[in-house]
N, C-alpha and C positions, 0 to 999 in steps of 0.2 A: 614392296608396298610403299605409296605415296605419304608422305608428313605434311602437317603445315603446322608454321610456327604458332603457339599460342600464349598470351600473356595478360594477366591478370595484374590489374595497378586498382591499387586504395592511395586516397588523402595520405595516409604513411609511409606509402612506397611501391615498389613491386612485391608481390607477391608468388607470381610465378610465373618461370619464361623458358621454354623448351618448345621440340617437335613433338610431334603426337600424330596418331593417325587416325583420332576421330573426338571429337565435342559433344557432347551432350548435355545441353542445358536448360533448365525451367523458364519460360518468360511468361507474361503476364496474361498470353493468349494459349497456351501450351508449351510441351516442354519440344525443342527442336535438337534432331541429331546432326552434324556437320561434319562434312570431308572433304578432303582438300580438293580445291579448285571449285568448290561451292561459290554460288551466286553473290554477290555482292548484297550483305543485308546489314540494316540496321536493327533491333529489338530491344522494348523495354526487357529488365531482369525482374523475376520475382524470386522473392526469399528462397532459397531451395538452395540444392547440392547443385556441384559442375563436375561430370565425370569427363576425366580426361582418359582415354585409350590409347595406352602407349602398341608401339608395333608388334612387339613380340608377345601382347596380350593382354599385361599386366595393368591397370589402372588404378590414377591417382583421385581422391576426390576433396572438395574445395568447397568450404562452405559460404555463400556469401549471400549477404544481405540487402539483396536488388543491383539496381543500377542497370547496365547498358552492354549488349555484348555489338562487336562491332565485326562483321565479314565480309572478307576479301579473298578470294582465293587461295592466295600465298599468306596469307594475316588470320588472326582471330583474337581480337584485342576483347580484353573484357574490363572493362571501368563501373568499377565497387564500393558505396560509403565504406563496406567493411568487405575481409574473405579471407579465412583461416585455411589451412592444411589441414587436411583429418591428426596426421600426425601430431599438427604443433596446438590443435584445440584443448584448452584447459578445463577437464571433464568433470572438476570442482566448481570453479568456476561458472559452466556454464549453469551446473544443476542449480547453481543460488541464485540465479539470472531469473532462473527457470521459478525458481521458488518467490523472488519478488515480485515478477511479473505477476502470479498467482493470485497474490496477495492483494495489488493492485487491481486486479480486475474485478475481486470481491466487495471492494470497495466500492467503486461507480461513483466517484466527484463530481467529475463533469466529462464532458464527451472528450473532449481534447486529451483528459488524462484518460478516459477509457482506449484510446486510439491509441496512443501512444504506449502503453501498457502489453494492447492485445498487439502490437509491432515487436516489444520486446519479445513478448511471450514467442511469436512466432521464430525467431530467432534465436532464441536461448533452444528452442523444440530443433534446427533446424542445426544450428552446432552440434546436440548430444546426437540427433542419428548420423549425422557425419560421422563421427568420431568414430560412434559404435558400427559406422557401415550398414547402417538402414537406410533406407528411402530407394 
């Protein structure tokens, strides 16, 4: 079975860099499947998980917070404000995320903090089913 490299970079570092033998990820027009020696594309990211499919079946998933995945054949670069592992997501954490945001939306200040709120909200939503292997 064919691989292609894939690697996930945030403002804090790499995130994750291996072969795989297939992408799966949300963008902003639908969610798009990828295998190697796929077309050369660019694509906005929206909020949502990135299933990566390793060869012998098993899959990892990634939780990130938009941005841009980038394909190339041999490449599949993905550039993320933010992108946790299921593994390394802090499921405390996220739930108080999940709980300010809440709070915030109940609110309704003004538009800029409503938007900003229902972004968190969508992300804090978008860590727990990572973690927990929903979506």
């Amino acid at each position: 079975m064919k691989t292609v490299k894939v690697n996930i970079v945030t403002p804090d570092g790499p995130v994750y860099d291996s072969e795989v033998a297939m992408v799966i990820a949300k963008t902003v027009s639908g969610e798009i499947g990828v295998l190697p020696g796929h077309i050369p594309t660019v694509a906005p990211l929206a909020i949502g998980a990135v299933t990566l499919k390793n060869e012998d079946g098993s899959q990892e998933r990634v939780a990130v917070g938009g941005g841009f995945i980038e394909i190339r054949p041999e490449q599949i670069s993905i550039l993320a404000p933010s992108a946790e592992l299921a593994a390394n997501i802090d499921i405390k954490r996220a739930k108080e995320s999940l709980a300010r945001a809440e709070q915030r939306l109940q609110k309704k200040q003004d538009d800029i903090d409503f938007k900003r709120a229902e972004l968190a909200l969508n992300r804090a939503i978008n860590r727990i089913s990572v973690h927990e292997g929903n979506m």
